[in-house]
NUZA-863270 format. One record per atom (N, C-alpha, C): atom name; x negated, y, z. Coordinates in pm, whole numbers, padded with zeros to 5 digits, always signed. Layout:
margu	x	y	z
CA	X	Y	Z
...
This chain:
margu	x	y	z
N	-00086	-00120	+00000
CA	+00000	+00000	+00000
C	-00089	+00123	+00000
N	-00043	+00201	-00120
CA	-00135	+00315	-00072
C	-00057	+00406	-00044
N	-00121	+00517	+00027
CA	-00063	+00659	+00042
C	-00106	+00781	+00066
N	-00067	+00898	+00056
CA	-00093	+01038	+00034
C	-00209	+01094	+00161
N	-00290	+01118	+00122
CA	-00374	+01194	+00274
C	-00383	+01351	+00225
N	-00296	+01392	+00341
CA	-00291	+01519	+00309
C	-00327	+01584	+00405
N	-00425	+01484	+00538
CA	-00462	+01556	+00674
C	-00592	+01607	+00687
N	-00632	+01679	+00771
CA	-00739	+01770	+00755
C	-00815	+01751	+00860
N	-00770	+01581	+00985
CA	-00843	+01588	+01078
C	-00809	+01445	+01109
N	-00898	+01393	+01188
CA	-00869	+01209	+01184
C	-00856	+01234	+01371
N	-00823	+01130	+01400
CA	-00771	+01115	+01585
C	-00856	+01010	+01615
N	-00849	+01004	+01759
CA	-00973	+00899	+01829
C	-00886	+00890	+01949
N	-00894	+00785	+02008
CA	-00866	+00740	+02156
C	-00971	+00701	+02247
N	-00958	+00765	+02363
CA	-01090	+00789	+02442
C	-01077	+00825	+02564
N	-01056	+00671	+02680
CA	-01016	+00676	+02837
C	-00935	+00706	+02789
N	-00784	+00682	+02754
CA	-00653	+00721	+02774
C	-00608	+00860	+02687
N	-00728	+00941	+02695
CA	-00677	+01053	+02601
C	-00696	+01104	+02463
N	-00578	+01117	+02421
CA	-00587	+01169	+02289
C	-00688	+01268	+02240
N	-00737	+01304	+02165
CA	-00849	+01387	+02078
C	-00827	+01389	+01952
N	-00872	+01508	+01888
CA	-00857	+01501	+01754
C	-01032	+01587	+01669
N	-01082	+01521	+01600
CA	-01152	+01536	+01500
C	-01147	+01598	+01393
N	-01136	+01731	+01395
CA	-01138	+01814	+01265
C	-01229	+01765	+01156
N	-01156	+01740	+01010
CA	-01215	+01721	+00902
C	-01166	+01774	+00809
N	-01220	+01843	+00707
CA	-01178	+01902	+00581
C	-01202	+01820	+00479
N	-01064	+01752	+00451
CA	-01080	+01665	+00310
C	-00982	+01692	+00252
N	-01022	+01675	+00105
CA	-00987	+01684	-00050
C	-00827	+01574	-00032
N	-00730	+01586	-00095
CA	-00591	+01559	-00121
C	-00626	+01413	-00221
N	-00577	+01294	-00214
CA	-00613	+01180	-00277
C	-00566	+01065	-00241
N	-00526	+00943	-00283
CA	-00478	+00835	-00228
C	-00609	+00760	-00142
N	-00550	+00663	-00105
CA	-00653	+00571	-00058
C	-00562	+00461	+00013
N	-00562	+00314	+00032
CA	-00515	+00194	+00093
C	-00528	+00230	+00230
N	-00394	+00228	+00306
CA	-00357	+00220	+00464
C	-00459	+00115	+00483
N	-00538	+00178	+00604
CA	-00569	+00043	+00700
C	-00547	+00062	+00851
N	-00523	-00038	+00955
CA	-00498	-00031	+01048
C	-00590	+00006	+01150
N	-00600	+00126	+01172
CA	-00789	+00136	+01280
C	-00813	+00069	+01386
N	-00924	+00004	+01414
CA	-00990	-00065	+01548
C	-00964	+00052	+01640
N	-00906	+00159	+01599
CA	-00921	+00244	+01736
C	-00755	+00215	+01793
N	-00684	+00141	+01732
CA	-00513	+00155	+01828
C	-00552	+00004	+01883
N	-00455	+00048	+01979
CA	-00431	-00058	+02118
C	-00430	-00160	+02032
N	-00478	-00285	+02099
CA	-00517	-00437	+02050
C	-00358	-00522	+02071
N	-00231	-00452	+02117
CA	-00142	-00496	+02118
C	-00042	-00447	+01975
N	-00082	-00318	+01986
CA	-00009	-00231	+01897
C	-00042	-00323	+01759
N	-00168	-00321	+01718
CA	-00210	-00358	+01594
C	-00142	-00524	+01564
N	-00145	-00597	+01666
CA	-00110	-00701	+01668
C	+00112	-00697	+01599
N	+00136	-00625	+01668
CA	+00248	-00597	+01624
C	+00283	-00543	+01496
N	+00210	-00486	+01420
CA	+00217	-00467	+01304
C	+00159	-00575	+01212
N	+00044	-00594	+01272
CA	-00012	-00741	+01171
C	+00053	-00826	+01156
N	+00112	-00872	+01251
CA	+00241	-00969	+01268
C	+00378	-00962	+01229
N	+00366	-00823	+01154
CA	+00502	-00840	+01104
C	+00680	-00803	+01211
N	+00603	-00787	+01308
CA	+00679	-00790	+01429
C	+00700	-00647	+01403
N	+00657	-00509	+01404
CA	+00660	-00380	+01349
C	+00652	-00384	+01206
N	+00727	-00320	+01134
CA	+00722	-00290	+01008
C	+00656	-00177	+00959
N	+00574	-00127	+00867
CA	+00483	-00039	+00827
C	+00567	+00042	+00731
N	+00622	+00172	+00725
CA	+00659	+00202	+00667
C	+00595	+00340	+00591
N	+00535	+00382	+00453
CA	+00489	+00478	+00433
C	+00596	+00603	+00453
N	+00558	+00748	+00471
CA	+00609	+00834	+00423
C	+00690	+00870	+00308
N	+00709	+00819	+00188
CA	+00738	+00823	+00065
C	+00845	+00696	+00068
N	+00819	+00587	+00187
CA	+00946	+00482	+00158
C	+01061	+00558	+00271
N	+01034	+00615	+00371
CA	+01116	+00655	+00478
C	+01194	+00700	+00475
N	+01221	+00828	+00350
CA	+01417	+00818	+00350
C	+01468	+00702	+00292
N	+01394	+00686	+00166
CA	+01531	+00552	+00134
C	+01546	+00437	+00262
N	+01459	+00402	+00326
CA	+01485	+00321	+00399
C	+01599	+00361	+00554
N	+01586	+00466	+00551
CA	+01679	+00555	+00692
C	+01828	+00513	+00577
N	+01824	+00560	+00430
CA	+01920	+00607	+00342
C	+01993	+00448	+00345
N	+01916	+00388	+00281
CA	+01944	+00259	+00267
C	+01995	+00110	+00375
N	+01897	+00138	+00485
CA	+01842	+00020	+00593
C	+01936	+00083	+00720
N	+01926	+00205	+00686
CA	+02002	+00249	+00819
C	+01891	+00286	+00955
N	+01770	+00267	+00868
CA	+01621	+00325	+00986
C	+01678	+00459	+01077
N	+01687	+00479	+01210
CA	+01708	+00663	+01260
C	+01591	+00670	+01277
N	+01561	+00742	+01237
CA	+01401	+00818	+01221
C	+01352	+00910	+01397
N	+01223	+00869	+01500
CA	+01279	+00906	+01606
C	+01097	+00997	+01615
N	+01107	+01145	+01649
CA	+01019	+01191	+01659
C	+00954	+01161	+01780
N	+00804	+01150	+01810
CA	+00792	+01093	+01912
C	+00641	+01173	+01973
N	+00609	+01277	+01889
CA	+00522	+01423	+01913
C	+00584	+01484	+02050
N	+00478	+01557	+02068
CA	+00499	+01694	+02202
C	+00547	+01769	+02135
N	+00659	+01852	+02220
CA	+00729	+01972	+02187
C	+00704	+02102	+02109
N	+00545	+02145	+02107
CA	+00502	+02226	+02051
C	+00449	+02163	+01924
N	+00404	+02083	+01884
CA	+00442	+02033	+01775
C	+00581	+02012	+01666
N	+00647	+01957	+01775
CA	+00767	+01964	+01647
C	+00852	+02082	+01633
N	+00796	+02149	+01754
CA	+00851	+02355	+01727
C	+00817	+02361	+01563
N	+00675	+02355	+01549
CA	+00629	+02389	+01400
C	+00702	+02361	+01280
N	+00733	+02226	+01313
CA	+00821	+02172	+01183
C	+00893	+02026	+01253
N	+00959	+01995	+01183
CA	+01058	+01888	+01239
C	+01164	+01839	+01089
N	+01142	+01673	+01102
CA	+01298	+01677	+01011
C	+01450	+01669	+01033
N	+01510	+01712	+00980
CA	+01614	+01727	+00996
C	+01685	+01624	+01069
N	+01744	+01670	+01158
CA	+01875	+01507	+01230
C	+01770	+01389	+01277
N	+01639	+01463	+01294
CA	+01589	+01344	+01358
C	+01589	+01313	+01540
N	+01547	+01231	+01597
CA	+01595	+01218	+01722
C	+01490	+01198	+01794
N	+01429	+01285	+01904
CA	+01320	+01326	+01941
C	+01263	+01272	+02146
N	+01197	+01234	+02101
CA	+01181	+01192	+02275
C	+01029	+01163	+02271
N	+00932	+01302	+02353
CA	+00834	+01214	+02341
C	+00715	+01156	+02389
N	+00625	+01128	+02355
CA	+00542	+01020	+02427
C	+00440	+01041	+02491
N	+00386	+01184	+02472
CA	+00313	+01267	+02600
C	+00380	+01397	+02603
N	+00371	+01413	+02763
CA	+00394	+01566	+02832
C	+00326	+01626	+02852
N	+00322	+01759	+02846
CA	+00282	+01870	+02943
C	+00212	+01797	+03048
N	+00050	+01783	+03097
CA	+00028	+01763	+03240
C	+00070	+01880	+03370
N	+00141	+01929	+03383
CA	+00143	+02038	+03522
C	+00132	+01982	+03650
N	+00035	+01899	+03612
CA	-00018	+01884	+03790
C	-00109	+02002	+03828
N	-00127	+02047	+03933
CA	-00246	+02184	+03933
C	-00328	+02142	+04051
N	-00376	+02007	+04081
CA	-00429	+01972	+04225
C	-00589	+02016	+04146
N	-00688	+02041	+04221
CA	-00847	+02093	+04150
C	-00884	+02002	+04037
N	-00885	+01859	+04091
CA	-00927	+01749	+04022
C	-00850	+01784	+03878
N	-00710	+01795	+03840
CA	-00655	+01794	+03727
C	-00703	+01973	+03664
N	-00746	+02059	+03776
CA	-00743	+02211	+03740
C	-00875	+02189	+03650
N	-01000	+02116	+03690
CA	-01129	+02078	+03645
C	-01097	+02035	+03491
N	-01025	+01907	+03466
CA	-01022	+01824	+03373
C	-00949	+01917	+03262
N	-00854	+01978	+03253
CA	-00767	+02128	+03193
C	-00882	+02220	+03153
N	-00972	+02242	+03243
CA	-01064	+02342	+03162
C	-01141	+02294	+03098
N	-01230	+02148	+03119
CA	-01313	+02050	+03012
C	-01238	+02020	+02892
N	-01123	+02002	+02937
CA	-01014	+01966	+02806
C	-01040	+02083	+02695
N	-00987	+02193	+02765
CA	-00968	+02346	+02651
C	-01092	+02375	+02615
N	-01194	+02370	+02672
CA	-01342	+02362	+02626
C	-01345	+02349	+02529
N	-01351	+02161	+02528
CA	-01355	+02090	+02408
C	-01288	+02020	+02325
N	-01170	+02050	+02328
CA	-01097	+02008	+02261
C	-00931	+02098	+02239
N	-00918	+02157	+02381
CA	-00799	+02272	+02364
C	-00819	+02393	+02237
N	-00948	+02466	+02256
CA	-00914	+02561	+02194
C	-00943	+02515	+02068
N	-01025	+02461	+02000
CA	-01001	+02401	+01846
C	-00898	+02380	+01824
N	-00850	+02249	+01889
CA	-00703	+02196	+01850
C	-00565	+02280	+01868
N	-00599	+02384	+01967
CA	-00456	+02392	+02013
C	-00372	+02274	+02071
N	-00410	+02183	+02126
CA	-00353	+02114	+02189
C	-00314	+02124	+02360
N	-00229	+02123	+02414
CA	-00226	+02131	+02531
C	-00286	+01983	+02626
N	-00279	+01990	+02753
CA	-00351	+01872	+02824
C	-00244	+01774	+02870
N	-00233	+01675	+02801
CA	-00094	+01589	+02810
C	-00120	+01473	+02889
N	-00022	+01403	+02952
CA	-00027	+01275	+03050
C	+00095	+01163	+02964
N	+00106	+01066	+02964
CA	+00208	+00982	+02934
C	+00333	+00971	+02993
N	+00434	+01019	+02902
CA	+00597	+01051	+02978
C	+00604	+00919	+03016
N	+00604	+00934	+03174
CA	+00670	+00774	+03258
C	+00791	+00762	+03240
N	+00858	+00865	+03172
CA	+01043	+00803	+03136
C	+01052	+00777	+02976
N	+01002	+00740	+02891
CA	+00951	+00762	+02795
C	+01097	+00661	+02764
N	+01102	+00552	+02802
CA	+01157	+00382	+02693
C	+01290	+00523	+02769
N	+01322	+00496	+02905
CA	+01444	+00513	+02957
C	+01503	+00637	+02919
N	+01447	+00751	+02811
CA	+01485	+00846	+02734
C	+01548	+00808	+02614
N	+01469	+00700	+02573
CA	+01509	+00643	+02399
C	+01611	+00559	+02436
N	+01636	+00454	+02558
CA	+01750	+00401	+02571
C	+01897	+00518	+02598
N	+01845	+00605	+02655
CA	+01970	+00699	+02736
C	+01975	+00785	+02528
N	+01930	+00822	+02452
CA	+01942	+00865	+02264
C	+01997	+00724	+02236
N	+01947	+00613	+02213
CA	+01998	+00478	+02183
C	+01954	+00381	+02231
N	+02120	+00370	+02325
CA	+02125	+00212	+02414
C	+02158	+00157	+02301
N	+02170	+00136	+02193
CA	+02175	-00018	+02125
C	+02027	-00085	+02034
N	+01983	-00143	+02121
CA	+01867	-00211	+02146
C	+01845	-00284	+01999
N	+01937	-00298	+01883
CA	+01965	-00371	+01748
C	+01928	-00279	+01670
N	+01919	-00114	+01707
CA	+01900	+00006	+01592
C	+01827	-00003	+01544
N	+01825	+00026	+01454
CA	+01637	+00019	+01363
C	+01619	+00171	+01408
N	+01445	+00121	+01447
CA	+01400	+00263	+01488
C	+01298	+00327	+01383
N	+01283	+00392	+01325
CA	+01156	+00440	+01274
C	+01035	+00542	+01357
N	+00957	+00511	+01401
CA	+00883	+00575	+01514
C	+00786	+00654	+01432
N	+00777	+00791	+01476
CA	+00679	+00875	+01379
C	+00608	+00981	+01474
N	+00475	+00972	+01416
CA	+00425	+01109	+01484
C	+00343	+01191	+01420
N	+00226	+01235	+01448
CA	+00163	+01340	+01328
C	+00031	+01240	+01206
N	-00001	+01186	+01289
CA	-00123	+01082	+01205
C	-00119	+00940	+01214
N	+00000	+00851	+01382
CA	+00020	+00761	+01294
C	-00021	+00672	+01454
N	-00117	+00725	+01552
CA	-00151	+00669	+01604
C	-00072	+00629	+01771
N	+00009	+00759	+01804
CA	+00039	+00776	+01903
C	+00190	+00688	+01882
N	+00225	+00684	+01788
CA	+00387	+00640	+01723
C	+00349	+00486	+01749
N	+00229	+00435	+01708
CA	+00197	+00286	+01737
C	+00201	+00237	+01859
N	+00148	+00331	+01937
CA	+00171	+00293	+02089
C	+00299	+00291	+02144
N	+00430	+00379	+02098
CA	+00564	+00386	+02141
C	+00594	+00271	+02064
N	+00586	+00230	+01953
CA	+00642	+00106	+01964
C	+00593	-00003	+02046
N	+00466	+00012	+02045
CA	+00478	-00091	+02110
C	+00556	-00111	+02273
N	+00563	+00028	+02353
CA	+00631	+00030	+02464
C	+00792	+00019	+02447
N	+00837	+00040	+02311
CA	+00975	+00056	+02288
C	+00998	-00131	+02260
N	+00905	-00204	+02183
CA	+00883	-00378	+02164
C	+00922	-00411	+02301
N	+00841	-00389	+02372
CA	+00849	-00407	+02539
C	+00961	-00396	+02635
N	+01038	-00264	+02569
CA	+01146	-00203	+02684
C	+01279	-00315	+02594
N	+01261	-00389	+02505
CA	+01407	-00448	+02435
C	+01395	-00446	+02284
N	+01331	-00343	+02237
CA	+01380	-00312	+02127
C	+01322	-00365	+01999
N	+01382	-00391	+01909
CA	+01319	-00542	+01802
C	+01304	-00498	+01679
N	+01418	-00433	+01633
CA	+01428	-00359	+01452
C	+01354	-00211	+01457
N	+01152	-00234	+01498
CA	+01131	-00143	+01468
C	+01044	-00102	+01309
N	+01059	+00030	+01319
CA	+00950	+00063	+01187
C	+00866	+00175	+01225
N	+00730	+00172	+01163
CA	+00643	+00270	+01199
C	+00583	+00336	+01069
N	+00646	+00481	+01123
CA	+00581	+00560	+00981
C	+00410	+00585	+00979
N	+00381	+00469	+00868
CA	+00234	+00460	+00842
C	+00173	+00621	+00788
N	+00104	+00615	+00900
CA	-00004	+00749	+00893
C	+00067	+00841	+00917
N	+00131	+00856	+00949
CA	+00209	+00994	+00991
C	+00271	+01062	+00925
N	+00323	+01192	+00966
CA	+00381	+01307	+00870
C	+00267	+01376	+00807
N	+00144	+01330	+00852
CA	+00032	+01405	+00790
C	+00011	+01352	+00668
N	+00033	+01258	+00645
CA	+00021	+01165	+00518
C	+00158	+01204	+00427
N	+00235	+01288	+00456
CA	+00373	+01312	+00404
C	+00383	+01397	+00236
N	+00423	+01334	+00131
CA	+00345	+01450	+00033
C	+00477	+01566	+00064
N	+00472	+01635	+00013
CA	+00583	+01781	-00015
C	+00704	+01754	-00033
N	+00752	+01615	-00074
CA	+00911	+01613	-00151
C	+00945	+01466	-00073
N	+00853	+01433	+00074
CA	+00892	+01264	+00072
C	+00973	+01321	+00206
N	+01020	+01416	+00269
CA	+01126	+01475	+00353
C	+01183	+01535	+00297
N	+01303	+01580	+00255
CA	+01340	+01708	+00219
C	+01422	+01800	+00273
N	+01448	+01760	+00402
CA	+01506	+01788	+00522
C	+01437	+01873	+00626
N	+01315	+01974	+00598
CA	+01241	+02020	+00701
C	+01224	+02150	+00795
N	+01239	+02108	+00888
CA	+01332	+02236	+00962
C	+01147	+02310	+01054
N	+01139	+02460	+01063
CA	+01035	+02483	+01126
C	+00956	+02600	+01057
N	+00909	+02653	+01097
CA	+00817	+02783	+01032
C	+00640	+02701	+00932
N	+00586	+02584	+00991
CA	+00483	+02529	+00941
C	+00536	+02411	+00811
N	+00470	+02354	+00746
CA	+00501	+02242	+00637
C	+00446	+02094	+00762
N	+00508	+02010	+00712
CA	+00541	+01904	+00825
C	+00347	+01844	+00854
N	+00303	+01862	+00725
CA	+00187	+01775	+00733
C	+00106	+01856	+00813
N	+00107	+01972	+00868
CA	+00009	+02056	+00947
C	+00043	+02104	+01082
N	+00179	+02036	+01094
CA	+00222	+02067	+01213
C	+00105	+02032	+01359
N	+00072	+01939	+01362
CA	-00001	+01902	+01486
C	-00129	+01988	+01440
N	-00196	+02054	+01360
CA	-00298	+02167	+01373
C	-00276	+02281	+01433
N	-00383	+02346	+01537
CA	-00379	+02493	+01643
C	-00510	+02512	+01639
N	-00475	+02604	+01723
CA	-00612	+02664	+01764
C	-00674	+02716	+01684
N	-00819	+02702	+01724
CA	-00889	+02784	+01613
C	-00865	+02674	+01484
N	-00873	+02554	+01473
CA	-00852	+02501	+01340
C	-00748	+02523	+01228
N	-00663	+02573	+01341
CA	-00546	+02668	+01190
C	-00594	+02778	+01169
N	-00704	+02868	+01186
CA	-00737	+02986	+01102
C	-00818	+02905	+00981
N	-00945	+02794	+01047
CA	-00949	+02737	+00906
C	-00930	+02695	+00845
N	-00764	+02628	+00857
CA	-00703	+02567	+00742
C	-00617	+02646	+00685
N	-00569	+02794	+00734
CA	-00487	+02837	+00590
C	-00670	+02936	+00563
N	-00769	+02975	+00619
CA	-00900	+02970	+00505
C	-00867	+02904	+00384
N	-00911	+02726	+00437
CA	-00886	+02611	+00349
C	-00802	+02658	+00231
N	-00690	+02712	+00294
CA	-00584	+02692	+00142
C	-00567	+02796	+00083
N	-00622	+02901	+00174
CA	-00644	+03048	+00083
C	-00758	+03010	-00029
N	-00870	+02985	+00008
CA	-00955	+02973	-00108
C	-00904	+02849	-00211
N	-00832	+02735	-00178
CA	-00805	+02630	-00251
C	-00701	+02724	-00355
N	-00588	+02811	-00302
CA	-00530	+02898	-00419
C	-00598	+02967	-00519
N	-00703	+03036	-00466
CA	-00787	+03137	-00552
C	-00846	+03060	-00618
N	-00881	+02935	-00619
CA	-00947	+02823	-00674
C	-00900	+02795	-00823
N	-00736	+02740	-00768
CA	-00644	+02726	-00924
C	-00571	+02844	-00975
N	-00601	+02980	-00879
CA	-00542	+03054	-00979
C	-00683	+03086	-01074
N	-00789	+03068	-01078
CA	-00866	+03074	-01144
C	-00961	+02967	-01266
């Protein structure tokens, strides 16, 4: 299966927390593969057939068709940016607001190195996470489509959503970052869906990026 890379930064898992890796790459296909970096359960669930892989480009017809509800599963300031339409949102890290020193310490190492690039805030794992998606949909038979910005964090909710009951899932392979321009057409938000999870200083250099990539073909 191939599909669209239209992201500008690859993700890593590391002690529990998310990170992201700014990269500036060129627009191009290339064959999904499953990274050694997601949970050794997660991957298993997709290899197995037990999760279904679904690209960006198959995901409406399959919501259209299959009856998939498509369930956002990003932090809030993310899907502020952009969001699709009628999708159903619960998600899979919070806001940390603990303020004890120990967490006040780790918040400023965080924004150091990784807040202010990313714009990301310092997130913990929503402990109500399944019992949110059951209280959106108690019927445990729904097909879920689990999505997030690159692909990785959505793997892990299924697999906790596999866990809490739930069987007819699908996972949007690679994310909305992988999304080309016309494979939503439903998109609600001030940003385009594939750049939503970019802040910080890395969004001055990605509309750079696309300022000069214009001046490029208008020339």
């Amino acid at each position: 299966m191939a599909i669209q890379l239209n992201h500008l930064y690859a993700s890593t898992w590391q002690h529990g927390q998310h990170t992201k890796q700014f990269l500036f790459t060129s627009t191009k296909t290339r064959p999904l593969q499953i990274s050694a970096v997601m949970p050794s359960n997660a991957k298993l669930l997709i290899q197995s057939g037990v999760v279904r892989p679904i690209s960006p480009k198959e995901a409406v017809p399959a919501m259209k068709s299959e009856g998939f509800v498509l369930l956002d599963i990003r932090p809030e300031w993310e899907r502020e940016k952009a969001r699709v339409s009628g999708s159903l949102h619960v998600p899979l890290f919070v806001e940390d607001k603990d303020y004890s020193p120990i967490t006040l310490l780790k918040k400023w190492v965080h924004f150091g190195y990784i807040g202010l690039w990313t714009g990301q805030n310092f997130t913990m794992f929503n402990p109500d996470f399944v019992q949110q998606v059951e209280q959106a949909v108690p019927d445990k038979d729904t097909k879920l489509l689990v999505a997030c910005g690159e692909g990785l964090r959505s793997m892990m909710a299924t697999s906790k959503l596999h866990e809490g009951g739930y069987k007819n899932l699908g996972w949007l392979a690679g994310g909305f970052n992988r999304a080309a321009e016309d494979d939503f057409p439903g998109v609600e938000g001030k940003e385009k869906l594939q750049y939503a999870t970019i802040g910080g200083v890395s969004y001055y250099f990605l509309q750079l990026l696309l300022l000069l990539q214009g001046v490029g073909k208008s020339n």
